[in-house]
N, CA, C and O atoms as a GROMACS GRO file, in nm:
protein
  488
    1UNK      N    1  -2.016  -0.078   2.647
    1UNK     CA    2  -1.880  -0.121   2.619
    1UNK      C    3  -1.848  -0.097   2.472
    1UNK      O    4  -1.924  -0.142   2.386
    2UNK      N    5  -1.764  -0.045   2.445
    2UNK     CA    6  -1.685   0.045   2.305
    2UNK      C    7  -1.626  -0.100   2.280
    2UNK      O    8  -1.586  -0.175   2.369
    3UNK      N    9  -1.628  -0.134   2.115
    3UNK     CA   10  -1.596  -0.298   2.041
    3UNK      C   11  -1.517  -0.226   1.919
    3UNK      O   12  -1.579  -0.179   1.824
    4UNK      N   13  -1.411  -0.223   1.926
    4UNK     CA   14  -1.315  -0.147   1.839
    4UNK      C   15  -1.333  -0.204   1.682
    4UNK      O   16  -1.451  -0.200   1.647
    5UNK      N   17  -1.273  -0.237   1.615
    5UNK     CA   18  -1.284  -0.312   1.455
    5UNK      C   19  -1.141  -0.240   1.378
    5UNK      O   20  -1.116  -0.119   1.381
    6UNK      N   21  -1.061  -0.340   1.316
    6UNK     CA   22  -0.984  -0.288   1.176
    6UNK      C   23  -1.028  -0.411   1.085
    6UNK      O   24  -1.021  -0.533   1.099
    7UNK      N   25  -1.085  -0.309   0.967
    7UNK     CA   26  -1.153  -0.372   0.862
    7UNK      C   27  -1.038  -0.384   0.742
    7UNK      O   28  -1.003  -0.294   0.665
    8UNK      N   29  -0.984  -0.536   0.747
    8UNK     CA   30  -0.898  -0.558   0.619
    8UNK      C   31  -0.945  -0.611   0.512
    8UNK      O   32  -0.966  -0.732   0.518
    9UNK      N   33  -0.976  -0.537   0.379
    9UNK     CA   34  -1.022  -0.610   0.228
    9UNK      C   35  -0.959  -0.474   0.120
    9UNK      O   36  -0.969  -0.351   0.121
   10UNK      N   37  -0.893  -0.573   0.032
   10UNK     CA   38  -0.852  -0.475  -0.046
   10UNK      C   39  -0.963  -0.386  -0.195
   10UNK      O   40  -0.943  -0.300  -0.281
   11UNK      N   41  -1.070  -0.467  -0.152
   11UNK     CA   42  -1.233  -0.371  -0.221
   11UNK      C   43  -1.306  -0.329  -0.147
   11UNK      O   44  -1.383  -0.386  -0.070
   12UNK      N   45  -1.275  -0.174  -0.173
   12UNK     CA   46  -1.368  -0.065  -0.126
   12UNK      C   47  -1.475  -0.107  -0.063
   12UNK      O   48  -1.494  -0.123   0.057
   13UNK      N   49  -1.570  -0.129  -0.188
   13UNK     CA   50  -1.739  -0.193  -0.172
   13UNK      C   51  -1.780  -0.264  -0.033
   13UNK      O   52  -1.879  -0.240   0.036
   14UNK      N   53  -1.637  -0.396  -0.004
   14UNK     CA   54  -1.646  -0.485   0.070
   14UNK      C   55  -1.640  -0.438   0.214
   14UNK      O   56  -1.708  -0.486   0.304
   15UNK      N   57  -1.522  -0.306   0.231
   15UNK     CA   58  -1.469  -0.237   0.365
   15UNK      C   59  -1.583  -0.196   0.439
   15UNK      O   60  -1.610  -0.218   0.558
   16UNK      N   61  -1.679  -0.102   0.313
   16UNK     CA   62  -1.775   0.012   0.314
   16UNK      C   63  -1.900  -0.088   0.369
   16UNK      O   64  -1.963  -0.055   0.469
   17UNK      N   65  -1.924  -0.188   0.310
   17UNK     CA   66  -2.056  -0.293   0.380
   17UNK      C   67  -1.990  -0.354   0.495
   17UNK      O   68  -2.075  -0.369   0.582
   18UNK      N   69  -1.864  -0.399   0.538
   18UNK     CA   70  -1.843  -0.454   0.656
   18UNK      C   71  -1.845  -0.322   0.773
   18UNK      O   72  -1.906  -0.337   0.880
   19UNK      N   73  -1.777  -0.202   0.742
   19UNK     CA   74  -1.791  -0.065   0.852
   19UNK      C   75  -1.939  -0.078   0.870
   19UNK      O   76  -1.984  -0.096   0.983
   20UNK      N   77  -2.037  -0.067   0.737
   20UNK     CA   78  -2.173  -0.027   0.761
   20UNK      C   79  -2.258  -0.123   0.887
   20UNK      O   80  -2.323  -0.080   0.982
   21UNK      N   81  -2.233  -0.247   0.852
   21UNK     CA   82  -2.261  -0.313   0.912
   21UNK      C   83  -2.236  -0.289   1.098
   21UNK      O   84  -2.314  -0.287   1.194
   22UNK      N   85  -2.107  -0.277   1.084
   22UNK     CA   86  -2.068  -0.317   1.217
   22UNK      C   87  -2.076  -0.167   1.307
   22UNK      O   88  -2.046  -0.173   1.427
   23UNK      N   89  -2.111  -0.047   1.254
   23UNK     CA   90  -2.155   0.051   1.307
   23UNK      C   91  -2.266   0.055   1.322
   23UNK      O   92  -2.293   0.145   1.402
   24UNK      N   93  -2.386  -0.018   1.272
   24UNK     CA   94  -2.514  -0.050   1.309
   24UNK      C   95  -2.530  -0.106   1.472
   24UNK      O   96  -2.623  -0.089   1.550
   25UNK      N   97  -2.388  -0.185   1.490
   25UNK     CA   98  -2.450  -0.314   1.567
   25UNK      C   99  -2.352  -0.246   1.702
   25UNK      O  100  -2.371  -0.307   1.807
   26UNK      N  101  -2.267  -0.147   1.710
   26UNK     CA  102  -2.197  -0.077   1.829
   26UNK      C  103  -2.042  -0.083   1.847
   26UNK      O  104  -1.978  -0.070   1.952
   27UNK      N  105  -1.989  -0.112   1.698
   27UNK     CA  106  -1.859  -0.118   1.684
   27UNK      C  107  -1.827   0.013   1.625
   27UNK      O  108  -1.892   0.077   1.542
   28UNK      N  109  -1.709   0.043   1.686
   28UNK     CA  110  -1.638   0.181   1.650
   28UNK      C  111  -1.501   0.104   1.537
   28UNK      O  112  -1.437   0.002   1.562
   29UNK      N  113  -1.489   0.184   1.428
   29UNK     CA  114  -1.388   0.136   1.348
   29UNK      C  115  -1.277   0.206   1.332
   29UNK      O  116  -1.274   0.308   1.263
   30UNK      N  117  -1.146   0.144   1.410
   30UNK     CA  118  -1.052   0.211   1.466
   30UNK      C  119  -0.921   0.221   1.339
   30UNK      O  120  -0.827   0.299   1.354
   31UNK      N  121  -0.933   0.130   1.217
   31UNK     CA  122  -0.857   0.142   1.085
   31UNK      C  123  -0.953   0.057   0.985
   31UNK      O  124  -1.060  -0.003   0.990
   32UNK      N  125  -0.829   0.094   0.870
   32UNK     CA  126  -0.863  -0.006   0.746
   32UNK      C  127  -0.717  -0.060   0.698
   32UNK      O  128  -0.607  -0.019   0.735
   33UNK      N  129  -0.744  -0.149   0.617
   33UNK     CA  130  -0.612  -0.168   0.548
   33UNK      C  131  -0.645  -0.254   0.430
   33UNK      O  132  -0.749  -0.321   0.422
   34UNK      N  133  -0.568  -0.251   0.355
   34UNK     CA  134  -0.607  -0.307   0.204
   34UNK      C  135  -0.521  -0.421   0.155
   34UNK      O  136  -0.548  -0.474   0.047
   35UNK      N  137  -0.415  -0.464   0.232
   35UNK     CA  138  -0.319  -0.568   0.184
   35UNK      C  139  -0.240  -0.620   0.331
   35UNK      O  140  -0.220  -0.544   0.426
   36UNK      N  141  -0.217  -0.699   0.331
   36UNK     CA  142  -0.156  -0.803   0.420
   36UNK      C  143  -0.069  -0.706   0.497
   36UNK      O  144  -0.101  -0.681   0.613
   37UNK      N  145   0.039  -0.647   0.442
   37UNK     CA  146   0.137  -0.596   0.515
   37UNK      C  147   0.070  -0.415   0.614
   37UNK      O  148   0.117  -0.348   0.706
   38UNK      N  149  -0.039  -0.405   0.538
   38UNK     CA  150  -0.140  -0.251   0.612
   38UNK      C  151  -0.178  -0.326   0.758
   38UNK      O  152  -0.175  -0.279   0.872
   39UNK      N  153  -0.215  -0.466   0.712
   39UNK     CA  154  -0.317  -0.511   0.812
   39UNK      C  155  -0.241  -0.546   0.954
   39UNK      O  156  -0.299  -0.540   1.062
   40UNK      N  157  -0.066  -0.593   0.933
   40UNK     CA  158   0.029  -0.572   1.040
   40UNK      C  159   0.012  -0.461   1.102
   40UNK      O  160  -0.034  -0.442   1.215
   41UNK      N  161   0.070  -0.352   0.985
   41UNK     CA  162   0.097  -0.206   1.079
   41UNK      C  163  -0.035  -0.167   1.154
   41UNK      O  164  -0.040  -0.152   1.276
   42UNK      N  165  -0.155  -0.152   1.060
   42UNK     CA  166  -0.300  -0.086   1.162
   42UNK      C  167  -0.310  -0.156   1.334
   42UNK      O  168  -0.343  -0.106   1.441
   43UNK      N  169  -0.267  -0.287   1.296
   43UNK     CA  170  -0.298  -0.418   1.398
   43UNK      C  171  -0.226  -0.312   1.466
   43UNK      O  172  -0.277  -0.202   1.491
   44UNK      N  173  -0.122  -0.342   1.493
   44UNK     CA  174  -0.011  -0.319   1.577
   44UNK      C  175  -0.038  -0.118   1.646
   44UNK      O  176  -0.015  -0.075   1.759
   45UNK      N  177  -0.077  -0.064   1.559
   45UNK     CA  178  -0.083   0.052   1.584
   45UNK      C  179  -0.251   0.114   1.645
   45UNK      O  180  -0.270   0.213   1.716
   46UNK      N  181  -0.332   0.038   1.602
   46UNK     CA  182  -0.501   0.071   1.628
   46UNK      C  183  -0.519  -0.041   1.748
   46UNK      O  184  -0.622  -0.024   1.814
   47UNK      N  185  -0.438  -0.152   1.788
   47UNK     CA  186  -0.490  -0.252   1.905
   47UNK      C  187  -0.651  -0.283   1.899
   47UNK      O  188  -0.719  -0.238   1.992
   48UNK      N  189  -0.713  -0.352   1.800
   48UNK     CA  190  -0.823  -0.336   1.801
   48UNK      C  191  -0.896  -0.484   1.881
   48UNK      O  192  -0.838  -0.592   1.896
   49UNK      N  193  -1.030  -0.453   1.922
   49UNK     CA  194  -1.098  -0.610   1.992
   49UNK      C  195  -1.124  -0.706   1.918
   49UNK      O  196  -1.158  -0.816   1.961
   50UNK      N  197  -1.108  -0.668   1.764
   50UNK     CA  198  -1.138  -0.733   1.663
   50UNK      C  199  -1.104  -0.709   1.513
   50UNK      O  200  -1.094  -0.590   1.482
   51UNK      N  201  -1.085  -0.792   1.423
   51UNK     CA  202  -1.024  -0.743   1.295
   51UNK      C  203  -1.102  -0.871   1.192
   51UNK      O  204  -1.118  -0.992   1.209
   52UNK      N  205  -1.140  -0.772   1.079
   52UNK     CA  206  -1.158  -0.884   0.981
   52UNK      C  207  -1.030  -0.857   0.864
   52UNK      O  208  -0.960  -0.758   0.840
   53UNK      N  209  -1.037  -1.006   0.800
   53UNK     CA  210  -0.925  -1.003   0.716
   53UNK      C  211  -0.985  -1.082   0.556
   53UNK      O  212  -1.062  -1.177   0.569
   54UNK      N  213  -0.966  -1.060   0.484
   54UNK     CA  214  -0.991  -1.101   0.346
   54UNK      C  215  -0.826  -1.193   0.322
   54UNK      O  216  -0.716  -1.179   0.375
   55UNK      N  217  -0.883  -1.290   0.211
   55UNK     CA  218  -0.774  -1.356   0.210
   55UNK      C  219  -0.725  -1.320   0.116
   55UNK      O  220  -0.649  -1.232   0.156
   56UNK      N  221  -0.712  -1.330  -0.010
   56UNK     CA  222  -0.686  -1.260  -0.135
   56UNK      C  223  -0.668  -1.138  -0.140
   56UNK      O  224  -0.770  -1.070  -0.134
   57UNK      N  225  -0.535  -1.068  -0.152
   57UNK     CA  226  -0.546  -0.952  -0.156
   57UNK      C  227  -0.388  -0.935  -0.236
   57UNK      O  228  -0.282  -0.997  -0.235
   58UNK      N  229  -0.445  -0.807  -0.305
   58UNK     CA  230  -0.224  -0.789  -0.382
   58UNK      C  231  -0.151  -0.746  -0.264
   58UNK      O  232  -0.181  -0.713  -0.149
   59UNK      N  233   0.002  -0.761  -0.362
   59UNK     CA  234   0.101  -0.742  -0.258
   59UNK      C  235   0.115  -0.867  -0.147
   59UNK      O  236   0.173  -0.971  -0.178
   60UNK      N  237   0.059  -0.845  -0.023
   60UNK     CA  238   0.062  -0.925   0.103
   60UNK      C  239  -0.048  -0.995   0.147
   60UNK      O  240  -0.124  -0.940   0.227
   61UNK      N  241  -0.069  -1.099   0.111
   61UNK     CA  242  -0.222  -1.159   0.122
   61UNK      C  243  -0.286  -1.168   0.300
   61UNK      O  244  -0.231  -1.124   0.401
   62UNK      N  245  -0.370  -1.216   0.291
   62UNK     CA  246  -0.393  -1.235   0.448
   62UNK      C  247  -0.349  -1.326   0.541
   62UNK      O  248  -0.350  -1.318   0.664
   63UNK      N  249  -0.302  -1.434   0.450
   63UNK     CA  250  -0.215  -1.570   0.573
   63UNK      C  251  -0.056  -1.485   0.615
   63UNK      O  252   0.018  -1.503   0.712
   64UNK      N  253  -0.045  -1.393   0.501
   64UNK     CA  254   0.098  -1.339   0.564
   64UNK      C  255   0.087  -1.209   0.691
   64UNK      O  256   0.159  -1.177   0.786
   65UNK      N  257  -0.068  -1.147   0.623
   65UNK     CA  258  -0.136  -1.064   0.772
   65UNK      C  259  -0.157  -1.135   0.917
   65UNK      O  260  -0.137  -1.094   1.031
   66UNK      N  261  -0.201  -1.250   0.870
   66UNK     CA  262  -0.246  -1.385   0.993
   66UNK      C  263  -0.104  -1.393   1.070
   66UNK      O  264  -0.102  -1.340   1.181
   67UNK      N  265  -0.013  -1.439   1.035
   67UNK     CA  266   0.088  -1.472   1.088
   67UNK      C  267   0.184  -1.360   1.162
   67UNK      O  268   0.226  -1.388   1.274
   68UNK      N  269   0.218  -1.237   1.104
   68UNK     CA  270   0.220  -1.105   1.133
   68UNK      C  271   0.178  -1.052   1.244
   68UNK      O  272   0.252  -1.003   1.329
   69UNK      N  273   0.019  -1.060   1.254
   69UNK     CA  274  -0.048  -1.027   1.389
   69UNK      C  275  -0.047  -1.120   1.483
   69UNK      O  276  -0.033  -1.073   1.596
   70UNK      N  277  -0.057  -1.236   1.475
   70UNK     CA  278  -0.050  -1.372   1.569
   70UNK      C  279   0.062  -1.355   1.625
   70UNK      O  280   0.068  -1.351   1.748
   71UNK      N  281   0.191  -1.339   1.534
   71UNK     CA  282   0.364  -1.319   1.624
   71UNK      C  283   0.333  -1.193   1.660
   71UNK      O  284   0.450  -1.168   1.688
   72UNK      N  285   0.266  -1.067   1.690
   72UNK     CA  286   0.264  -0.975   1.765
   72UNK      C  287   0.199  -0.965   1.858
   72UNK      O  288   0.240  -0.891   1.947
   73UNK      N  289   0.042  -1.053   1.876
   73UNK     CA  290  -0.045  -1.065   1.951
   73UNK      C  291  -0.118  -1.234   1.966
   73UNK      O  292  -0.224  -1.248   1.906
   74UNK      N  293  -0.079  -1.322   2.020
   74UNK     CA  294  -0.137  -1.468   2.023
   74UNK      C  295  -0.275  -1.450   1.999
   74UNK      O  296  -0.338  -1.508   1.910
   75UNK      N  297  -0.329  -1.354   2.094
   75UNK     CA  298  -0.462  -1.401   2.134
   75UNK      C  299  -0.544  -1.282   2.057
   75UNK      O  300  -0.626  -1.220   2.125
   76UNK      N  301  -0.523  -1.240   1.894
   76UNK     CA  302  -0.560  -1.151   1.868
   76UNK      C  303  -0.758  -1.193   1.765
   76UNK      O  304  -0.744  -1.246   1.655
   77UNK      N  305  -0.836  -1.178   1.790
   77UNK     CA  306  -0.970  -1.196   1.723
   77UNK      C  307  -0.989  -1.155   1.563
   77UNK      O  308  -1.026  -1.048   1.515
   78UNK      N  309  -0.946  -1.288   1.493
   78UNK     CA  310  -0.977  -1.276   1.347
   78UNK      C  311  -1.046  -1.303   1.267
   78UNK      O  312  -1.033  -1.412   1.211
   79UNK      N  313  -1.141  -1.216   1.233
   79UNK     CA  314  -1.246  -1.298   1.163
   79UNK      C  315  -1.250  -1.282   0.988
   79UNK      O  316  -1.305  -1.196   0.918
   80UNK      N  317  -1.172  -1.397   0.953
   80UNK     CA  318  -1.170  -1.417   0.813
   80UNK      C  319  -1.304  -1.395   0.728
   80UNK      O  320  -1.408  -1.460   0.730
   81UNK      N  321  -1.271  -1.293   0.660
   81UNK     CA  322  -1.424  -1.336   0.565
   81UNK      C  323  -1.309  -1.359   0.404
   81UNK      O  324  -1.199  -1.333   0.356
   82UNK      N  325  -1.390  -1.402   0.390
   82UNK     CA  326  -1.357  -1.471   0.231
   82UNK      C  327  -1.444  -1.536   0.123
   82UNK      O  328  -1.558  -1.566   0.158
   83UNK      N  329  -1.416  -1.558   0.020
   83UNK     CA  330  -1.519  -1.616  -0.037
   83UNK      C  331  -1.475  -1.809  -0.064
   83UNK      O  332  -1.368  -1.866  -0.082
   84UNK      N  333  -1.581  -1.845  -0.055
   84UNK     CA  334  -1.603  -2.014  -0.082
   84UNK      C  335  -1.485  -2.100  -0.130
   84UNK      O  336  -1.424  -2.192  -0.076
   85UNK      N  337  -1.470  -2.033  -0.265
   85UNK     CA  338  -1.370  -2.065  -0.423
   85UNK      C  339  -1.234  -2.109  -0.291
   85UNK      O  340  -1.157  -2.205  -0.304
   86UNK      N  341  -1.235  -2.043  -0.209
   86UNK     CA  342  -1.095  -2.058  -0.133
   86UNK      C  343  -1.077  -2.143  -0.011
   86UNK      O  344  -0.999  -2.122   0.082
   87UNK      N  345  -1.164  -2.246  -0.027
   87UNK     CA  346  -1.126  -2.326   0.051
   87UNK      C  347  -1.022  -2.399   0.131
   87UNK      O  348  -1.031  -2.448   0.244
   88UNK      N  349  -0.908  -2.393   0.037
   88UNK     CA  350  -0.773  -2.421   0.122
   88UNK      C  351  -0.739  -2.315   0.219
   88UNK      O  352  -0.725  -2.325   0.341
   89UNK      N  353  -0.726  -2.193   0.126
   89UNK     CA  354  -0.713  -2.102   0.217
   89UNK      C  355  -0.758  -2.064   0.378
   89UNK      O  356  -0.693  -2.037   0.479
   90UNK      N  357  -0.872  -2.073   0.356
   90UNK     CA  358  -0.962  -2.082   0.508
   90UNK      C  359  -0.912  -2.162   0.607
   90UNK      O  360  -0.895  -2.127   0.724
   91UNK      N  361  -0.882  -2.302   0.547
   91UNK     CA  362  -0.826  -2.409   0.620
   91UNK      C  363  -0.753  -2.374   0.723
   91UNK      O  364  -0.764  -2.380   0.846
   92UNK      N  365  -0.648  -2.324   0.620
   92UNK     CA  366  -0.486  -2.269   0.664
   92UNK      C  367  -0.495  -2.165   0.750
   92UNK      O  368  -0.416  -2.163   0.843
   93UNK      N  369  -0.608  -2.040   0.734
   93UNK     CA  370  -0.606  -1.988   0.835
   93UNK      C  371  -0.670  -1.986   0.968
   93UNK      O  372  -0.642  -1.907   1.058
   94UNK      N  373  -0.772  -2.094   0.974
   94UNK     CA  374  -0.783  -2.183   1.061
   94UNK      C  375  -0.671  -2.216   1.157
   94UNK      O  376  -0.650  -2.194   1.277
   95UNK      N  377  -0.596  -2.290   1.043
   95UNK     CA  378  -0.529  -2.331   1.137
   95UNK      C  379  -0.411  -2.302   1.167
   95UNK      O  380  -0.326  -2.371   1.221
   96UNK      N  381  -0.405  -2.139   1.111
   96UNK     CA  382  -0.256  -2.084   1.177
   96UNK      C  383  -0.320  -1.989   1.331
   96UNK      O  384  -0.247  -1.927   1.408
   97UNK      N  385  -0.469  -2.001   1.344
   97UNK     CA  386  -0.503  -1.910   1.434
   97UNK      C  387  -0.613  -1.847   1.400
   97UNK      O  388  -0.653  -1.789   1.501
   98UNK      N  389  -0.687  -1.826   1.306
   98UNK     CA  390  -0.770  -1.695   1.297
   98UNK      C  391  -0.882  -1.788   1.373
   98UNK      O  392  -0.883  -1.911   1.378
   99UNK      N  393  -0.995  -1.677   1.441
   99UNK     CA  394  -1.085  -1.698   1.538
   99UNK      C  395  -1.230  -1.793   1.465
   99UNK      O  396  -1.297  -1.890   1.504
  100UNK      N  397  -1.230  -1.692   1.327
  100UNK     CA  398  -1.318  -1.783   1.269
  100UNK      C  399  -1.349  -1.718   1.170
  100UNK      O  400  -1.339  -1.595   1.161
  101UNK      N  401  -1.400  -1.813   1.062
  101UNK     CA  402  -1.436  -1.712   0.949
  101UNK      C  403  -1.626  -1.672   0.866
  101UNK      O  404  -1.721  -1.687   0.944
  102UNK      N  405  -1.637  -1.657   0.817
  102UNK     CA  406  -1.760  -1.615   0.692
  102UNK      C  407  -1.706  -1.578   0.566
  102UNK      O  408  -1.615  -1.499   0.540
  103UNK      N  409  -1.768  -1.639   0.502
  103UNK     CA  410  -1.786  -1.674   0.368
  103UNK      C  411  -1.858  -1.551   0.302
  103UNK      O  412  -1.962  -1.508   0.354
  104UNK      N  413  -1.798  -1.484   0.172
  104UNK     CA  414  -1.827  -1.367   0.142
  104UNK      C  415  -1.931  -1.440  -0.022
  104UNK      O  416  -1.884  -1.534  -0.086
  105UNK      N  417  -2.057  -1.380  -0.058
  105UNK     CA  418  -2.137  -1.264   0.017
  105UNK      C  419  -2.182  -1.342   0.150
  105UNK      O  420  -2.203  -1.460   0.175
  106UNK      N  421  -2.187  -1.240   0.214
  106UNK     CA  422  -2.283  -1.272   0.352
  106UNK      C  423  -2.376  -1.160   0.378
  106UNK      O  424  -2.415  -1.062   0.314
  107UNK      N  425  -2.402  -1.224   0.524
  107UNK     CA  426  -2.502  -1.163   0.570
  107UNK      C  427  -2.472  -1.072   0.694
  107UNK      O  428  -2.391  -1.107   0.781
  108UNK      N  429  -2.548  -0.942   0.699
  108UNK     CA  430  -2.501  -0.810   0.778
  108UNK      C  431  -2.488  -0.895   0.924
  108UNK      O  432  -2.401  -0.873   1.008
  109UNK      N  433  -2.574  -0.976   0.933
  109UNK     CA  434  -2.636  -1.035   1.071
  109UNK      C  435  -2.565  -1.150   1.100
  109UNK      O  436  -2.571  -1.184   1.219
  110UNK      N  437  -2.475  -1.244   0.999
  110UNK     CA  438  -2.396  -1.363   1.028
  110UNK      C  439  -2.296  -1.263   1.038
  110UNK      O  440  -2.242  -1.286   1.147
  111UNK      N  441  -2.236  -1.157   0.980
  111UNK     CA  442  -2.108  -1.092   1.025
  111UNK      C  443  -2.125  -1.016   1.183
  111UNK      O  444  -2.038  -1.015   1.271
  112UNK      N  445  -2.234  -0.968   1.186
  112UNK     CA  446  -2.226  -0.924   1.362
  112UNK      C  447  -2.192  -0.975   1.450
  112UNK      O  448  -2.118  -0.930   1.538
  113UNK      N  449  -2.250  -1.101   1.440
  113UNK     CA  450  -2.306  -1.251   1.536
  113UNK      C  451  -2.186  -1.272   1.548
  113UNK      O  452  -2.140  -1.295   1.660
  114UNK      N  453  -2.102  -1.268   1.431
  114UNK     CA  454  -1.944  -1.330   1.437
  114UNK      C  455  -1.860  -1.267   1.514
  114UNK      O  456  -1.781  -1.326   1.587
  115UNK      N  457  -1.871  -1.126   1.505
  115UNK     CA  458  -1.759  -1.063   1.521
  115UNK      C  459  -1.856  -1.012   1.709
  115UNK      O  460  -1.789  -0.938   1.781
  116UNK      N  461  -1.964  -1.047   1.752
  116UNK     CA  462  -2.012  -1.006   1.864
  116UNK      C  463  -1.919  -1.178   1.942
  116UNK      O  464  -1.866  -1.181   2.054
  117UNK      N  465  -1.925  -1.270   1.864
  117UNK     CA  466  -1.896  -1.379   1.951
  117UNK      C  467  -1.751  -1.385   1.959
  117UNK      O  468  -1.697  -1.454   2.046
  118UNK      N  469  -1.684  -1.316   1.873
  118UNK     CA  470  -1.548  -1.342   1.883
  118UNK      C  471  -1.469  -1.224   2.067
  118UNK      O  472  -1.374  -1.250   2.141
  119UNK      N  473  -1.574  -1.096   2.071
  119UNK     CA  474  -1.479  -1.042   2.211
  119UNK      C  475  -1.619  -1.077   2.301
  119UNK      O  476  -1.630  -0.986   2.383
  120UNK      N  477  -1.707  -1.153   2.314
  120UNK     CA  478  -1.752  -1.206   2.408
  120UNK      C  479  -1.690  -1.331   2.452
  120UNK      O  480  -1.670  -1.330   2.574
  121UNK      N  481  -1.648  -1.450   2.387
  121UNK     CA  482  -1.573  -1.539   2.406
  121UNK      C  483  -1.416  -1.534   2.474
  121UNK      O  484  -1.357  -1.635   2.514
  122UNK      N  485  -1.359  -1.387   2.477
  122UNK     CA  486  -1.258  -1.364   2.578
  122UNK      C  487  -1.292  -1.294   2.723
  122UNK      O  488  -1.203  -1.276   2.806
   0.00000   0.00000   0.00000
């Protein structure tokens, strides 16, 4: 079974270790996007089984990506990664919808696990 991915972070470094990762583990990576308002259009245009989103980002941050994809797709699989420092943030996207998050740095193997439990759980 083919596990699609659009990888949203607006640092390179971060995109390049989350693809690496998740092509290890049998995900095909169907976009990228670097700011809130990319992470609408790819959504909408790549239909992916899964998406990570960074919260901090210029331009269009990710609660405005969150909300964006949620009014286009309810039941869409988001897995926030972010870092710690942003605790409100997480909250909020919690609780506007996203599926679940990790805390950036992480681990190749807590991001799999995540993003394997998020289209097994539908």
């Amino acid at each position: 079974m083919s596990k699609t991915l659009l990888v949203t972070d607006d640092a390179l470094i971060i995109r390049e270790m989350i693809k690496d990762a998740a092509i290890k583990c049998g995900w095909e990576i169907v976009g990228e996007a670097t700011n809130g308002q990319e992470a609408i259009e790819q959504y909408k245009e790549c239909q992916p089984d899964a998406m990570t989103l960074d919260m901090v980002m210029p331009e269009y941050d990710g609660l405005h990506a969150l909300r964006g994809i949620l009014e286009q797709d309810p039941d869409a699989n988001v897995l926030v990664v972010s870092a710690l420092d942003q605790q409100q943030v997480l909250k909020d996207a919690i609780r506007l919808g996203a599926s679940d998050f990790i805390v950036k740095p992480f681990d190749n193997d807590c991001l799999t696990g995540a993003l394997d439990k998020l289209v097994l759980s539908n």
